[in-house]
N, C-alpha and C positions, 0 to 999 in steps of 0.2 A: 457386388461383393462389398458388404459391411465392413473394414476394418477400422475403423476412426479412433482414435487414443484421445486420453486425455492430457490436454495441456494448460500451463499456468501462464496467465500474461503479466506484466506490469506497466502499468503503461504512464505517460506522464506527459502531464498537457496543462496550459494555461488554467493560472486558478481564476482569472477576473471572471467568469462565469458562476456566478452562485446553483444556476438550475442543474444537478447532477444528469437530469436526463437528456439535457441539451448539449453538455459537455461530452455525454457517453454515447450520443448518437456515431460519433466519426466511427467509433471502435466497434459499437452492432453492423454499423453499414455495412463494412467492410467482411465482418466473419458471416455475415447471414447470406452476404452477396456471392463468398467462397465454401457455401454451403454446412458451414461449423454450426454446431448445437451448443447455446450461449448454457451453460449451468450456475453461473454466478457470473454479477458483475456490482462490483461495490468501491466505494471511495476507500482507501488506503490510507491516505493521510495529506496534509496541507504541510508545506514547507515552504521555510523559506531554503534558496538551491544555494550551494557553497560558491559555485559563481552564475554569471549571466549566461542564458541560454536561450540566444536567437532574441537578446533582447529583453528576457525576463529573468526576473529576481523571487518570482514564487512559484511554486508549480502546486499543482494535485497528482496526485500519486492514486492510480487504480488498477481496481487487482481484480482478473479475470481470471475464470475456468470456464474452457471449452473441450466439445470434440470435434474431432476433422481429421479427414484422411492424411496422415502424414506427407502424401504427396503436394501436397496443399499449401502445407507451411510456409515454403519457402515466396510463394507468389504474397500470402497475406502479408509476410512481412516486410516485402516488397511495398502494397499496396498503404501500409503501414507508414513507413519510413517517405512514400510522394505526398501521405497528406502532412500540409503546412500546420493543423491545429494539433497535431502528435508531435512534440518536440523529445519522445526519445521512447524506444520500446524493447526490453527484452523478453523472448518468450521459450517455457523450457520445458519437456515431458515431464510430466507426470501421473506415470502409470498406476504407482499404487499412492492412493491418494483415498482417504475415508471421506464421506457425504460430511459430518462433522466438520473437519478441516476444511471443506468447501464453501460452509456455510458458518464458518467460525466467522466470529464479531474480530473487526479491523479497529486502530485504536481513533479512527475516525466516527468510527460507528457505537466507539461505547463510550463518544462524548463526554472525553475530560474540559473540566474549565480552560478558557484562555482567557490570560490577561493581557495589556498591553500596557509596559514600562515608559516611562519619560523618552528613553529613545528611539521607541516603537517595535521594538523586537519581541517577539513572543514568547512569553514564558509558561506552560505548564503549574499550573496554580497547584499547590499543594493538597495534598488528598488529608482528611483529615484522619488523625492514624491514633489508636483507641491507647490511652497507656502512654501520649507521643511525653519526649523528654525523661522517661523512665529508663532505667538501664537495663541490656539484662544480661546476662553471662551467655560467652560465646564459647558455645563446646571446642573444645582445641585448644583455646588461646592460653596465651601464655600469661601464667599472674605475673601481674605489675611486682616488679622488687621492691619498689618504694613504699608499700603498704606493710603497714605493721602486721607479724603475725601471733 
């Protein structure tokens, strides 16, 4: 009996690994080994973590969809949770879910610039914006009183 669902993982693991395939190996190992059908697995995004975790200060951030017999879950995340290179994973149905949204671009994958400031913190370099510094009227808003009429 077929009944396998679909579910969304996030998972989040050491970023000192640049090779995405080396880093995503722990998370195929474990769903191919509990018999899940991988439908996407992509990088999420690079952070730095609001505190230390098991020692680290940055993590990557990856987003999976699979299927797997729901009876299943509970052992992978199990299986999950012994390995040491997964420092944190939550994973949730998602039944109705479009191929689109599966396959949508993460903000990893639609490669904004990074810079790196005097302190070393990363900042999101600015997108260049067509018109930037132009004003324009915000439907709602409320006129400024101090402007002559």
């Amino acid at each position: 009996m077929d009944n396998k669902r679909t579910y969304e993982a996030m998972f989040l693991l050491d970023s000192g690994n640049p090779d995405f395939n080396a880093v995503s190996e722990p998370i195929r190992t474990v769903l191919e080994r509990r018999g899940a059908e991988i439908l996407s697995i992509k990088p999420w995004d690079e952070r730095k973590l609001a505190y230390e975790i098991r020692g680290r200060k940055r993590g990557l951030y990856i987003l999976t969809y699979f299927l797997i017999d729901p009876r299943m879950v509970v052992e992978v995340e199990h299986d999950f949770k012994l390995d040491e290179r997964i420092l944190r994973v939550i994973i949730l149905r998602r039944d109705k879910i479009s191929e689109a949204k599966i396959h949508a671009e993460t903000p990893a994958t639609s490669a904004p610039v990074r810079t790196e400031d005097s302190e070393g913190s990363d900042e999101v370099a600015p997108a260049e914006v067509e018109g930037e510094g132009d004003a324009e009227e915000v439907p709602g808003a409320v006129p400024d009183e101090t402007a002559e009429e």
